[in-house]
Every structure is written in C-alpha cells, then in structure tokens.
C-alpha positions in Angstrom: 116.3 103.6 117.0 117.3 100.8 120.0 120.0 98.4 118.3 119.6 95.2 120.6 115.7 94.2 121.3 113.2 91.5 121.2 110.0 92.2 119.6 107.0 90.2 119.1 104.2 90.3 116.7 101.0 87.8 116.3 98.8 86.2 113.4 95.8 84.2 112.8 94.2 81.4 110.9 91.9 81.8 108.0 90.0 79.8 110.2 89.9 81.9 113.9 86.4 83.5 114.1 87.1 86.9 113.4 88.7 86.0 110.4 86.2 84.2 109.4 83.6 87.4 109.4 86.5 89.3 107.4 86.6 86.6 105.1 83.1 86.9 104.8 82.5 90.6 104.3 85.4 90.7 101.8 83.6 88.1 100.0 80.4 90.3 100.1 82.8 92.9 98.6 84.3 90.9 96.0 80.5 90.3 94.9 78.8 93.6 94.8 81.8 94.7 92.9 81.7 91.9 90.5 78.0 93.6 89.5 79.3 97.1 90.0 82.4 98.9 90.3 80.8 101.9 91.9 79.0 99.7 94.3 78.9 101.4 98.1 79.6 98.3 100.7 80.1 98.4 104.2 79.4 94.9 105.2 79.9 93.5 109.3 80.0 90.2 109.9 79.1 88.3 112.9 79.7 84.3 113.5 79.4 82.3 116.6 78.2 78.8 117.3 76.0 78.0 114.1 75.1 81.2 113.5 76.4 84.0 110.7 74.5 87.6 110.4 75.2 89.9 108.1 74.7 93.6 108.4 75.6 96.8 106.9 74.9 99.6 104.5 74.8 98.8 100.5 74.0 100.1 97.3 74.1 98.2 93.8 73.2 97.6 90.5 72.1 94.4 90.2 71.8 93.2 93.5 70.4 96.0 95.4 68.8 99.4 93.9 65.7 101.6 95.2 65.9 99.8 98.4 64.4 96.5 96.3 66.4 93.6 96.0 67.4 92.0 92.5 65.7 88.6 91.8 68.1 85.3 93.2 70.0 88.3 94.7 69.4 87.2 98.3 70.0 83.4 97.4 73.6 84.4 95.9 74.7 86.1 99.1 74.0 83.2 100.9 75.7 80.9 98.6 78.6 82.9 98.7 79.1 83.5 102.3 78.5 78.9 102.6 81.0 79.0 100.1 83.4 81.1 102.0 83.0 78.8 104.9 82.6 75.1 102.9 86.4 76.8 101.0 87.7 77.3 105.3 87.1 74.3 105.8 84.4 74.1 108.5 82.2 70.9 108.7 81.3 70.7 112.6 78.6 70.4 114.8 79.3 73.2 116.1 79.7 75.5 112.8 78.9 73.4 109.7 78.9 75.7 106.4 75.9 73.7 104.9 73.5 73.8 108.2 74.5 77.2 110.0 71.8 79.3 110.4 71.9 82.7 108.0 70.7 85.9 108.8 70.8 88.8 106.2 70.5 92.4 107.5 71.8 94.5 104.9 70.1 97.4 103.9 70.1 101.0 102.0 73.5 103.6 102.5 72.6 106.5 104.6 71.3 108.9 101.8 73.5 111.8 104.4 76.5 109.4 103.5 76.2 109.0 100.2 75.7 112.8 99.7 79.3 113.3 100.9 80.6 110.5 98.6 79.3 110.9 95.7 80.5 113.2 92.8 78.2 115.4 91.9 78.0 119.0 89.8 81.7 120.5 90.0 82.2 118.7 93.4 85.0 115.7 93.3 83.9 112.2 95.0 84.7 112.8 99.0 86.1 110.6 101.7 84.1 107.9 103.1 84.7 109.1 106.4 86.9 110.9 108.6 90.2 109.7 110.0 93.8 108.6 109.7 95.5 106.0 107.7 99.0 104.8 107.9 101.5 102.9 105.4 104.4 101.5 107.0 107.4 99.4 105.4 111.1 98.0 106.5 113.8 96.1 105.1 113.4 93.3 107.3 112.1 90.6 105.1 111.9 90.1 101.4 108.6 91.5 101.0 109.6 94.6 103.1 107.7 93.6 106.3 108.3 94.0 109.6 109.8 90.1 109.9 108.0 89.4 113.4 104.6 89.6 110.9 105.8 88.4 108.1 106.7 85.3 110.1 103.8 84.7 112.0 101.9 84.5 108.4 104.1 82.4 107.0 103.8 79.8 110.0 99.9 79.6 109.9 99.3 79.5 106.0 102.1 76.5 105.8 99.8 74.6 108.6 96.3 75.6 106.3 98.3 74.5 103.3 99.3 71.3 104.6 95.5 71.0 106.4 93.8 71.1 102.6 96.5 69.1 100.8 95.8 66.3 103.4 99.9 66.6 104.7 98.4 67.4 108.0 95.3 65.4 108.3 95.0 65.9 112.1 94.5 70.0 112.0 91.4 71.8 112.1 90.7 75.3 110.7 91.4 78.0 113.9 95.1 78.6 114.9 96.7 81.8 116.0 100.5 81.8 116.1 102.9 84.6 117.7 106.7 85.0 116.7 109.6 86.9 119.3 112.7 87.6 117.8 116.0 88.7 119.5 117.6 91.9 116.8 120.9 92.9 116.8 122.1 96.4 115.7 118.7 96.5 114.6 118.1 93.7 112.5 116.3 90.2 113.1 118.6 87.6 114.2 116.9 84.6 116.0 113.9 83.3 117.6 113.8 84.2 121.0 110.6 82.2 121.5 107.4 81.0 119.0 103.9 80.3 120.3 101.2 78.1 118.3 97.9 77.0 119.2 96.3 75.0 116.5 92.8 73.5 116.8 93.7 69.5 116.4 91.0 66.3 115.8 90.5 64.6 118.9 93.2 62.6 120.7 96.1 64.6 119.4 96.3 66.0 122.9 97.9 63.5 125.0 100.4 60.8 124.1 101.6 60.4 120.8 99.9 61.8 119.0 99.9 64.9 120.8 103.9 64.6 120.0 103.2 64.0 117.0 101.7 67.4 116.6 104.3 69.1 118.6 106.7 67.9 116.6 105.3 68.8 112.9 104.9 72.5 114.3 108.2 72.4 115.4 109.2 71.6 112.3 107.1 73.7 110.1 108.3 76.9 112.1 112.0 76.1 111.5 111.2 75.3 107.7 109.7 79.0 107.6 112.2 80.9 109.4 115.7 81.6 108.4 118.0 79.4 108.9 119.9 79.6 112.0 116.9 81.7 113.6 115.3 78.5 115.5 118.6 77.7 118.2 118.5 75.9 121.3 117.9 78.8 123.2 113.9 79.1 121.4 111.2 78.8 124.1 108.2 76.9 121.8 104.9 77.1 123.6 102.7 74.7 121.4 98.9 74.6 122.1 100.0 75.5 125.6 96.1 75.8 127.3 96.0 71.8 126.3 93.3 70.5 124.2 92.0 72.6 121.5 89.4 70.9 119.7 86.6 73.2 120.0 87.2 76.5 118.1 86.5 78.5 115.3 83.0 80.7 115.8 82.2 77.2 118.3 84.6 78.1 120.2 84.1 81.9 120.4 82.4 84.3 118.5 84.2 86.3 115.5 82.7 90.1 114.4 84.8 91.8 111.2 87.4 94.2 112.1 88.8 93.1 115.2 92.3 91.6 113.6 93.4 95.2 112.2 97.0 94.6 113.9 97.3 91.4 112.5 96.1 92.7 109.2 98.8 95.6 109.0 102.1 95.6 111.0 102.0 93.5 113.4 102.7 96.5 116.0 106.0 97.6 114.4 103.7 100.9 113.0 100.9 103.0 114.2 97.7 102.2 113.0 95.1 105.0 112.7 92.0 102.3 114.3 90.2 101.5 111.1 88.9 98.2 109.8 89.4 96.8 106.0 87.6 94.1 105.5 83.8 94.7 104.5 84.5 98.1 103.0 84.2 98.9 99.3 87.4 101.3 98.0 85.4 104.7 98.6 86.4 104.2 102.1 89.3 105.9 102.9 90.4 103.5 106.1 91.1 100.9 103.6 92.0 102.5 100.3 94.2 105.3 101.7 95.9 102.4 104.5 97.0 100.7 100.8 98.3 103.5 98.8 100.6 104.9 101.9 101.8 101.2 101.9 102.1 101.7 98.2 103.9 105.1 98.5 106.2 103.5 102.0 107.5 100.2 100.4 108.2 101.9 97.1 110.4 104.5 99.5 112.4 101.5 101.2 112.4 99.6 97.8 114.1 102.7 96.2 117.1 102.9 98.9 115.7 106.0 100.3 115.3 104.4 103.7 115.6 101.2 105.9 112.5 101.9 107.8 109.3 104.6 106.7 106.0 105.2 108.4 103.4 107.6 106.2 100.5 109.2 107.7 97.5 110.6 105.6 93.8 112.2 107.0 90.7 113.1 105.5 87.4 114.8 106.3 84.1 113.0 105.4 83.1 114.6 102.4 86.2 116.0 101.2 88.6 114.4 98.3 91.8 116.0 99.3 93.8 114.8 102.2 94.5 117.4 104.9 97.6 116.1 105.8 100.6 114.2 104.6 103.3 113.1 107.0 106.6 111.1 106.9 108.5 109.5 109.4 111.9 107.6 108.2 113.2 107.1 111.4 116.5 108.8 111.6 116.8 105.7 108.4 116.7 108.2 105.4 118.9 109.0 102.8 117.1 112.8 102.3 115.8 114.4 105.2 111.8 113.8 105.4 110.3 117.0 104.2 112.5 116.1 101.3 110.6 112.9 101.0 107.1 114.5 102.1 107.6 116.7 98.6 109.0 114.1 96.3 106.3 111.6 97.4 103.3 114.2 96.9 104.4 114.7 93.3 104.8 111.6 92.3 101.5 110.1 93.8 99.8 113.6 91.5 102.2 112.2 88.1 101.3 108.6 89.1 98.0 108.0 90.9 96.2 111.8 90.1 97.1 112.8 93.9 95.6 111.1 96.7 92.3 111.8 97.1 89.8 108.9 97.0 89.1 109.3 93.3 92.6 109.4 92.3 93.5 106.3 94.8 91.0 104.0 93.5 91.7 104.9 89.8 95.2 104.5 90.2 95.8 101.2 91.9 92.9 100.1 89.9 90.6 99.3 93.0 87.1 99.0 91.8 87.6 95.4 91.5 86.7 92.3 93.1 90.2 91.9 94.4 89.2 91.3 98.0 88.8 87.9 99.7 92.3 87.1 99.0 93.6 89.7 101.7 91.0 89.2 104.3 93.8 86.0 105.8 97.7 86.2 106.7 97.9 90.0 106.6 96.8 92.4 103.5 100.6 94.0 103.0 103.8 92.0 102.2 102.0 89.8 99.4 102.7 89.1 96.3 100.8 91.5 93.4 99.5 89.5 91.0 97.8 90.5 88.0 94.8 93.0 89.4 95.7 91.6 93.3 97.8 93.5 95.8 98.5 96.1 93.4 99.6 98.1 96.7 102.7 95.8 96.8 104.1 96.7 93.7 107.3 98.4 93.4 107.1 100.4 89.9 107.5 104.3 91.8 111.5 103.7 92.2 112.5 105.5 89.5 109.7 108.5 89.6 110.6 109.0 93.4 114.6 109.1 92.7 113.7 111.5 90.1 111.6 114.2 92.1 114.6 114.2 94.3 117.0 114.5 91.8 
C-alpha cells in the first residue's frame, strides 16, 4: 500500500433525486415486508419534475397475490411513497409531495425467476441473480469506514439535521458534498480540500446572506471532522456553480440505483455493479454486499487486519456461492487463505454458510429494516435493535478461535 496520498470520496442528500427514488423503493420494501417476510420485491423508482413512477416485479400476501391486488392496497403505496417525500422535506412547485403526479407500474415476478428462487422439493432457495458482491472495511474511522465516506455522510446528515430542527432555516432538501484528505504513512491526516453544494431559499446567493451560508458550512464541516483536519491550507469550494435553488427531482431527474458508490465505500473498495435499494433480501447484490461487510468489519474489529476487502459470487438459481475471496492488503496478521478458511467456518457455525437462505436467516433480514439505509451510506452505522445488523461486531471471538 502507497504511505503519503490524497484521496477523495463523495456523498449525497436524502434529498438529491436519486436518493429520493432509493428512499422510495426501500420504502416499498419496508412495506411488502411489513405484510410478508417472504415477499419478492424488486421495486425502480423514477422522479423528475412532479412526477414519481414506480416499476418493478412483486409478489405478496396481502398486497399483491394471483396477479390481483389486495383491497386499499394501491392507496397504501401511494400514501407511503407521499409520506416518504412529505418526511424529505419537499413542498415546491416544482416537486410537492402532496400534488406530484403518481404512476404505479408494479406487476407479477417473472414466474422463470421465481422458479430459481424459490425452495422447492429437496432443492434449497437460489440466488436472485448472478454476480459479485463485495464487503470491504478499514480502521480509518470509528465505525471502520473508509474516513473520506464516512466524512462526507457525516457533513450532509448534520446540514438535514439542522434543516428539520429549524437550526438552518435557509437549506433546502438536495446537497451533495465531497471530502479530500491528505494520509500520511497511510492514515487520514487533514483536509486537503471539501466541496459542498447545498440547495438554499432564495437570496442566500449573493451578499450576506450568501456569507451567511458559507460560513455555517464552514463551520459544520470543521465540527464533523477531527480536530486539526480543517488547517489553513483546506481549499473549501461552497455551492461553487452559484445559485442553487432549483434542485431535487426539479432540478434533475433521480432513477434508484445510481448512488451505489456513495452507498458502499466511497471508492476505497471494488464494487461488483449492483444496486440495493428496491430489492427484497433474496437478492443476492444486496444481501450477500451486507454479510461480506458483516464478515470484513468483524475481521478489522478482531485485530486480524487494518484494511480487508471480501469478494463472494453466485449463479442464479443456486444457494451456494462459487467463490469466496479475501484480500487484506499486505495488512493481515494471518496470511489470507488463513483467513479465507477461518471466515468460511464461522459464517457455517454462525450464519448456516452463506447461501441466500442462511444470509437472510442469520442477520435476521426478512424485516422491514430498509428505509433507514437508503441515505448517508448503508455500512458504517450504528445496529440498532433489528437495523444494520451487518454492522455488528459479535464474530471476534469465533474468528480468533478458527485460527487458533
């Protein structure tokens, strides 16, 4: 690994467009589930000036069986995706939550699909698809995130905090932040330069109350950084294009899934392409991307590495994995075949082995845990009760023990 760098990662609002759609589909998640836990969702959101659509694949008691919709079923999706918005925070012209236009195109899972899937006979339930997942964690921050990320969060859910408490009166929903930091024998040492561009009410781009602004980000970003990060030497670019008073879906349209950088790593780890937000746990690009996060921070959290990067990939249709890779990064205490063997048996003691079944039973998926991860990143929070159960650090002892 380089010892002296600069890296950059990036994050967004709860309030940029495309997190608005994730927000939305995880929302749709969070109530199939809440009817079903072996409910089948893939749900893609669109939004754009006025306008949300829905569409997707689904299966459901209680909501949507036979290809029939359940009575007031199609009335409660649209409350809850109004609700999702009225909670954001949008009341515009341009994207209100009560007077947007709703379009609903949901419909039946792919019988073919669902064949795969399903348990059935002496056959185990499958992947949801094909493809690779990744896990990644470091011993940069706290919550064992890479601290580029971690930052970049941190800045943009202060600003929302401040924008519902009333602290901040003159914010608007969208903002996207991006954090640089300058590392020193390999570890984060100051900002080498911090962009924000929050959406603002109008005037606060000129005068003062555009320094106003400036200045409260300013000081928000040196509030959430450690201290002594934010020197003379930081480069701040605040809402450098000017004005920003049109955004959100007004401003540019948002589709679910297009934030899966943002939502991981931040660029400090591979990522193996798919989306999270929208999909129920069957699918493997979301359920498999937590439990090797699961497995990866439980490896750093144990000593047995400063920096680890898991792979895992399935076949549609099949519950085992087909592969199982570990990369610590020249950062290991063991060598990484070591740490390949010692982390397969303990995800078969602790989880019943890693295929879709034994994920999903074991960090207690099947719930309507969702909505909560769908803004400022879905690893490097805190587990509470059934939430983030991915983050939890309970494999220390079982891991030191299969390499004992």
């Amino acid at each position: 690994m380089r010892s002296q760098y600069v890296f950059t990662s990036e994050s967004v609002s709860e309030g940029h467009p495309d997190k608005v759609a994730d927000q939305i589909s995880d929302a749709i998640v969070d109530l199939f589930l809440s009817k079903d836990p072996e409910a089948r969702v893939a749900c893609e959101t669109l939004t754009t000036t006025q306008l949300v659509v829905l569409a997707g694949e689904i299966r459901c008691k209680g909501i949507f069986e036979n290809g029939e919709w359940a009575e007031g079923a199609l009335a409660e999706i649209e409350r809850t995706v109004r609700d999702v918005v009225k909670r954001i925070g949008y009341q515009q012209d341009g994207f209100h939550w009560e007077t947007f236009e709703f379009i609903n195109r949901l419909h039946a899972q792919s019988a073919h699909i669902a064949q795969g899937v399903d348990a059935s006979g002496n056959k185990d339930e499958g992947a949801g698809d094909q493809g690779i997942m990744f896990g990644f964690a470091c011993d940069e921050t706290p919550d064992l995130m890479p601290a580029t990320l971690d930052y970049s969060h941190k800045i943009l859910h202060r600003l929302a905090q401040d924008r519902h408490s009333g602290a901040a009166p003159f914010l608007e929903p969208d903002a996207k932040s991006q954090v640089t930091l300058r590392f020193e024998n390999g570890e984060p040492v100051a900002a080498a330069a911090v962009v924000v561009s929050t959406q603002h009410k109008v005037g606060y781009d000129a005068g003062e109350k555009e320094a106003e602004l400036k200045a409260y980000v300013k000081n928000v970003v040196t509030e959430v950084l450690p201290a002594g990060f934010v020197t003379d030497e930081t480069v701040f670019h605040i809402n450098p294009t000017g004005s920003f008073e049109i955004g959100g879906p007004d401003g540019d349209a948002g589709l679910t899934g297009r934030k899966i950088i943002v939502d991981t790593y931040g660029g400090a780890s591979p990522h193996g392409g798919g989306a999270f937000s929208g999909k129920d746990p069957t699918k493997v690009d979301r359920s498999a991307a937590y439990v090797t996060r699961y497995l990866a921070k439980n490896v750093v959290a144990a000593g047995l590495a400063k920096r680890c990067t898991i792979q895992v990939s399935y076949a549609i249709g099949v519950s085992a994995p087909l592969s199982l890779y570990i990369d610590t990064h020249g950062t290991g205490s063991v060598t990484d075949a070591e740490l390949e063997a010692a982390v397969t048996k303990v995800a078969a003691e602790k989880l019943g082995g890693l295929t879709p079944r034994g994920i999903r039973v074991g960090l207690g998926l099947n719930k309507p845990i969702y909505a909560t991860t769908a803004a400022y990143g879905h690893f490097g929070r805190k587990p509470e009760g059934d939430t983030f159960p991915w983050e939890r650090t309970d494999l220390i002892d079982a891991l030191k023990a299969a390499l004992a």
